[in-house]
C-alpha positions as CSV (number, residue, x, y, z in Angstrom):
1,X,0.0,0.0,0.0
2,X,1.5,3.3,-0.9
3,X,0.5,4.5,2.6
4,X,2.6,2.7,4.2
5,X,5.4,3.0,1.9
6,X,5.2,6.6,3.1
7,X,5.5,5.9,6.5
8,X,1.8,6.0,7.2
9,X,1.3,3.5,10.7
10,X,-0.8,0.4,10.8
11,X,-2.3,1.4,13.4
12,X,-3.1,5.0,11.7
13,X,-4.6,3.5,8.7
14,X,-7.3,1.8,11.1
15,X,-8.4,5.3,12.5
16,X,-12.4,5.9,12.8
17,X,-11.5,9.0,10.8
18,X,-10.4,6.9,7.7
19,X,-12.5,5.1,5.4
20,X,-11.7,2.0,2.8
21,X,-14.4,2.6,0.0
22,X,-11.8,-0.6,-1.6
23,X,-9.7,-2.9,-1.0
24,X,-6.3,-1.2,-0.1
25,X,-7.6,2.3,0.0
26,X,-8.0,4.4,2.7
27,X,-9.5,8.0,2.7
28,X,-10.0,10.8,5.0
29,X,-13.7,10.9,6.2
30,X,-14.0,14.5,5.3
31,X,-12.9,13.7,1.8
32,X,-15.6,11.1,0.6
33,X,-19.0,11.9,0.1
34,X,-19.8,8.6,-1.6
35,X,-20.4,10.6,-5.0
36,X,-19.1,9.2,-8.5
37,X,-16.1,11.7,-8.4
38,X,-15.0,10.7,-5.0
39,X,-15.4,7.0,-5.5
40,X,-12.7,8.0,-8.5
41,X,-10.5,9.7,-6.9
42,X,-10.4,6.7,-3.6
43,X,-9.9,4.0,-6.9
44,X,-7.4,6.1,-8.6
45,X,-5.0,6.0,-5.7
46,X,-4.6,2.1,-5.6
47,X,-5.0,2.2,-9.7
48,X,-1.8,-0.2,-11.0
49,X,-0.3,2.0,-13.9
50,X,-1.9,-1.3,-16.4
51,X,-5.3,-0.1,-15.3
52,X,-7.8,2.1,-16.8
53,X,-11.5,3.4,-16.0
54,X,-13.6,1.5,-18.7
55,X,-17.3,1.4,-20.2
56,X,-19.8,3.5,-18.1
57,X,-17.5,5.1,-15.4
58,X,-15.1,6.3,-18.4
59,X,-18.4,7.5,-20.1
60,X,-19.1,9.6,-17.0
61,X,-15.9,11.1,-16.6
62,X,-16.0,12.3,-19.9
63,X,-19.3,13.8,-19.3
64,X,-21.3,11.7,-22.1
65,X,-24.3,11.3,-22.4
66,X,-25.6,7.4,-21.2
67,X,-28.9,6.3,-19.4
68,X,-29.4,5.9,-16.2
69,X,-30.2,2.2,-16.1
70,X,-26.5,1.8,-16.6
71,X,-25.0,4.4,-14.7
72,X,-27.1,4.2,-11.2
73,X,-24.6,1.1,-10.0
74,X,-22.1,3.1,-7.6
75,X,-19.2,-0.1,-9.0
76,X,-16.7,1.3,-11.2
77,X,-15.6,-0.1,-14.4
78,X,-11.7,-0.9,-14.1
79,X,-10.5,-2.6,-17.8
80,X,-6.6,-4.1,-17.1
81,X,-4.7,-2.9,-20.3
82,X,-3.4,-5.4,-22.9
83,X,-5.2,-8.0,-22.1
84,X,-4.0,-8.3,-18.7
85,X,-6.1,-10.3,-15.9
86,X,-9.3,-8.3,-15.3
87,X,-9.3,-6.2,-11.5
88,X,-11.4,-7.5,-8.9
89,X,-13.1,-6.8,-5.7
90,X,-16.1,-5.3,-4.3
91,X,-17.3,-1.9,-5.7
92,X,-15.7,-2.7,-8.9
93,X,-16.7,-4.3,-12.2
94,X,-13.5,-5.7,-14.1
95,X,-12.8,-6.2,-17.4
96,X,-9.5,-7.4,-19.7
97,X,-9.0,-5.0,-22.8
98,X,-6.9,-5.5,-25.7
99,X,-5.9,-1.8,-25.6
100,X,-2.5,-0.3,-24.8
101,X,-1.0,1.9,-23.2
102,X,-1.2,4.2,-26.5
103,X,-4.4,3.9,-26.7
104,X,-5.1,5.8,-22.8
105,X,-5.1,9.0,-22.0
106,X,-5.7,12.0,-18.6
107,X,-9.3,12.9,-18.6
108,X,-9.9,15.1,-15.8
109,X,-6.6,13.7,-13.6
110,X,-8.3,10.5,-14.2
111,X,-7.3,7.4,-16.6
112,X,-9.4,6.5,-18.8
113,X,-9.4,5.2,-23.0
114,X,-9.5,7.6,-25.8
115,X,-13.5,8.8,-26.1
116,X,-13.5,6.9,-29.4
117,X,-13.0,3.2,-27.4
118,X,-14.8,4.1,-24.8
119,X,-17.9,4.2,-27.2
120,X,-16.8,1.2,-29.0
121,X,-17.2,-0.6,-25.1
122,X,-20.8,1.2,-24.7
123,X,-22.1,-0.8,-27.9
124,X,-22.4,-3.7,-26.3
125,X,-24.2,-2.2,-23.1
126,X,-27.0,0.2,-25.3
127,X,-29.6,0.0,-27.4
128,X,-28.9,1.8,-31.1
129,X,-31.0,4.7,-29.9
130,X,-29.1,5.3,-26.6
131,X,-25.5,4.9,-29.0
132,X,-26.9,7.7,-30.9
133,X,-27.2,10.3,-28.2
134,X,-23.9,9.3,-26.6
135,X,-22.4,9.7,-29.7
136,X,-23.9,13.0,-30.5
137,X,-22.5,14.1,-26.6
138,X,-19.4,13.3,-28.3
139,X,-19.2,15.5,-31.2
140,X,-21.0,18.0,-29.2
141,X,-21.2,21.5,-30.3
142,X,-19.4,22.9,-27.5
143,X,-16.1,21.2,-26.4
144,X,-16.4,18.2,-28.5
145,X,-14.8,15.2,-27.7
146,X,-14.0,14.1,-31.3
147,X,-15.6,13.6,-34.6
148,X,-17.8,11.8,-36.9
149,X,-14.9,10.5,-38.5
150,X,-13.0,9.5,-35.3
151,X,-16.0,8.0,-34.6
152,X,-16.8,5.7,-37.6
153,X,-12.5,4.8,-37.9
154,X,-12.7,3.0,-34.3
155,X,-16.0,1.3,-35.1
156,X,-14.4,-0.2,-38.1
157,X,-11.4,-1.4,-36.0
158,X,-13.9,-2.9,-33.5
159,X,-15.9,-4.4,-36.3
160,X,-16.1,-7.7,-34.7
161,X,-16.8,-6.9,-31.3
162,X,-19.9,-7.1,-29.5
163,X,-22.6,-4.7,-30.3
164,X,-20.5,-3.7,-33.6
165,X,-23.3,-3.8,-35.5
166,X,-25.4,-1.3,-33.2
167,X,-22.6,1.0,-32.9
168,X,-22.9,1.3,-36.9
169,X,-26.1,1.9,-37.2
170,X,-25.9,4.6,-34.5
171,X,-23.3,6.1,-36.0
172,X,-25.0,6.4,-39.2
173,X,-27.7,8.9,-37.3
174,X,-25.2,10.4,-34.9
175,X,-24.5,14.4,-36.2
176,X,-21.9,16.6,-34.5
177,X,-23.0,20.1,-33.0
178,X,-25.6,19.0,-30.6
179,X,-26.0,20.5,-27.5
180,X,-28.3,18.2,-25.9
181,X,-29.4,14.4,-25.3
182,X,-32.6,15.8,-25.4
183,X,-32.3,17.8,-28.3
184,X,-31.0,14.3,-30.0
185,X,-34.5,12.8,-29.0
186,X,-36.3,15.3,-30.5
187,X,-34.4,14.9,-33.8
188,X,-35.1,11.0,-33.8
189,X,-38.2,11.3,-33.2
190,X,-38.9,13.7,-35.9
191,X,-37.2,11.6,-38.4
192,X,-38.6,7.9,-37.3
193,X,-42.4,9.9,-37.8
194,X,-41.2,10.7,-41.2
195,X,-40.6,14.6,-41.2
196,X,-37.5,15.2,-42.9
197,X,-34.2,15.5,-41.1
198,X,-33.7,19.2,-40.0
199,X,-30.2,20.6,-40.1
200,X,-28.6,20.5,-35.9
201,X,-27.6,24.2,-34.8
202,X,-27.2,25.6,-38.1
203,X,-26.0,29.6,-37.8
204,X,-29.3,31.7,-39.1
205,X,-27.9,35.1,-40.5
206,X,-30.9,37.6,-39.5
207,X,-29.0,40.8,-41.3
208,X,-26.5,43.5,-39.9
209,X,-23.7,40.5,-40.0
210,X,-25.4,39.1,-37.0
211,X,-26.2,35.5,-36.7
212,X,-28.2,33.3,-34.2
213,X,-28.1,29.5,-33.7
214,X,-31.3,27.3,-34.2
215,X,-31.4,23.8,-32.4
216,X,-33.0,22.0,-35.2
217,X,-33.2,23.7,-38.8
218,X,-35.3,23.8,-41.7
219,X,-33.6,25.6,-43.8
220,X,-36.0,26.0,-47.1
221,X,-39.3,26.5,-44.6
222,X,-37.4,28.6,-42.3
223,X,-38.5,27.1,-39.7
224,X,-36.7,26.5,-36.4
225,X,-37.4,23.9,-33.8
226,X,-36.0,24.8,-30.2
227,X,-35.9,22.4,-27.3
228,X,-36.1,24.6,-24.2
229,X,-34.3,22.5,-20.9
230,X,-34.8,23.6,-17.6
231,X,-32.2,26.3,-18.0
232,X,-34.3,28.3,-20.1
233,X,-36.6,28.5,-17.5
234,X,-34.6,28.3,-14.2
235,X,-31.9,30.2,-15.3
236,X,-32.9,34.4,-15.5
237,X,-30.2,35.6,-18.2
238,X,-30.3,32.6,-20.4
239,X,-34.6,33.2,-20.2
240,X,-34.1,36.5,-21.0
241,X,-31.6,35.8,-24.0
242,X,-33.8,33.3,-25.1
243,X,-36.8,35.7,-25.1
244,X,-34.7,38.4,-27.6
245,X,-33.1,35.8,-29.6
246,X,-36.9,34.5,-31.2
247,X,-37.6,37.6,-31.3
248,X,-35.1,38.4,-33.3
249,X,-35.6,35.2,-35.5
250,X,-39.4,36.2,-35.8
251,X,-38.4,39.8,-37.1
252,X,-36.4,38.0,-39.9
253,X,-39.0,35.8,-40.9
254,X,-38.3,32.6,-39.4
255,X,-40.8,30.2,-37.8
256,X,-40.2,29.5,-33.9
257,X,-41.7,25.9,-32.6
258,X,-40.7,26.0,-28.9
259,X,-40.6,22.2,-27.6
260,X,-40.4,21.2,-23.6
261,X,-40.1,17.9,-22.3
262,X,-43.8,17.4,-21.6
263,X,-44.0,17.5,-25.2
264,X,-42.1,14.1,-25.8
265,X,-44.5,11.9,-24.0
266,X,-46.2,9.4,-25.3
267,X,-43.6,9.5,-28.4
268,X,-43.4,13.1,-29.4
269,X,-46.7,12.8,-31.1
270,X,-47.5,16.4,-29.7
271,X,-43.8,18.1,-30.7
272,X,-44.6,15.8,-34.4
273,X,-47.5,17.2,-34.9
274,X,-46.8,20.9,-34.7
275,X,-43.7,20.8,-36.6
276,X,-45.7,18.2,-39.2
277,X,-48.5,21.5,-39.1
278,X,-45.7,24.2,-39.5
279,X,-44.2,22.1,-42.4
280,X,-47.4,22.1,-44.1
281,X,-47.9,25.4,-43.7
282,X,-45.1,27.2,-44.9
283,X,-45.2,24.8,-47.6
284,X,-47.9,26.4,-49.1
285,X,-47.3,29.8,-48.1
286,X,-43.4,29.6,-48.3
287,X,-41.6,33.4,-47.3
């Protein structure tokens, strides 16, 4: 134990005010809240340099996008490099990786597989449509992670491992620039009702060199679909942005559909239905 390589006493390590979240490590009281980042940090310390975070905990510390089903389990996911055998213990889920060391890098002062792996190992734990929206948090609009591209190369390398045949079909829906998982459902559910794909946060020019993002785009109806989160309403500035912003869309012609998350129940039909209206309508009347 590195602890007692220090100098740290036996007897010190068994202190009230010290806990041992794992096998081996020992953390102040103060320090460990029991949260994901903590749980990290306590693993990290007795992490041998041929271990990784894998799969869903590497997901998380990258800040992706996955469902909760898979990430409510407070065991981390520990993947021993080059096929190495796979960690063990309570608290953690183990797995042996063909990756190298090349293939790792610092995420956040924690270890972890390049973001393009790290999906590849989330294809065999999601469904197509939950692929999609982690891939999408990849190639996010702000501070993406990597690219379509990147993407779609480590797929191909992966080819024959399980859930390679998901993780290509996700990635043939996944678009970069989205700001959102909810913003992703939205899209998919407009497309799988049939209403054509709209273009994701494509800049609107509104005159005087200015230009303003819409979430979802139709270009040739100008038309723009926003999905409005909880921070446009809990959130005083970005409400009052958001108030000026279609406004200023509006004044230059363009169609505003504003969508909630009430309006995605029972499959969208209420968000399809007024964009499938709005389509319609500035089909025939187009500006």
């Amino acid at each position: 134990m590195a602890a007692t390589a220090a100098g740290v006493s036996s007897p010190r390590l068994r202190r009230s005010d010290l806990l041992a979240p794992f096998h081996g490590s020992r953390v102040p009281v103060v320090d460990f809240d029991g949260g994901f980042r903590s749980r990290c940090v306590a693993y990290r310390a007795i992490m041998k340099p041929s271990q990784c975070f894998s799969h869903v905990t590497a997901a998380l510390i990258y800040g992706l996008s996955v469902p909760w089903r898979v990430q409510q389990s407070a065991d981390l996911h520990v993947a021993a490099l080059n096929g190495g055998r796979a960690p063990r213990g309570k608290g953690v889920v183990g797995h042996k990786s063909s990756l190298g060391a090349e293939m790792v890098q610092v995420h956040r002062g924690m270890r972890v597989p390049r973001v393009e792996q790290v999906l590849c190992q989330l294809a065999a734990m999601l469904t197509v449509e939950e692929l999609i929206v982690a891939g999408d948090s990849c190639v996010r609009r702000k501070n993406p992670l990597s690219s379509v591209a990147r993407l779609a190369a480590a797929a191909q390398i992966a080819r024959n491992r399980p859930g390679a045949g998901e993780l290509r079909a996700a990635l043939a829906r996944v678009r970069e620039d989205t700001d959102s998982a909810m913003e992703t459902l939205l899209r998919l559910r407009l497309i799988d009702a049939g209403l054509p794909e709209p273009v994701v946060n494509r800049p609107i020019p509104i005159g005087s060199g200015i230009e303003l993002h819409g979430d979802l785009v139709y270009v040739e109806r100008q038309i723009v679909v926003e999905y409005d989160g909880d921070h446009h309403r809990t959130m005083e500035l970005q409400y009052h942005r958001d108030i000026d912003r279609i406004w200023a869309l509006e004044a230059a012609g363009w169609r505003v559909i504003r969508i909630n998350r009430s309006h995605l129940e029972n499959g969208a039909a209420l968000a399809v239905a007024r964009v499938r209206a709005a389509l319609a309508d500035r089909g025939r009347n187009s500006p």
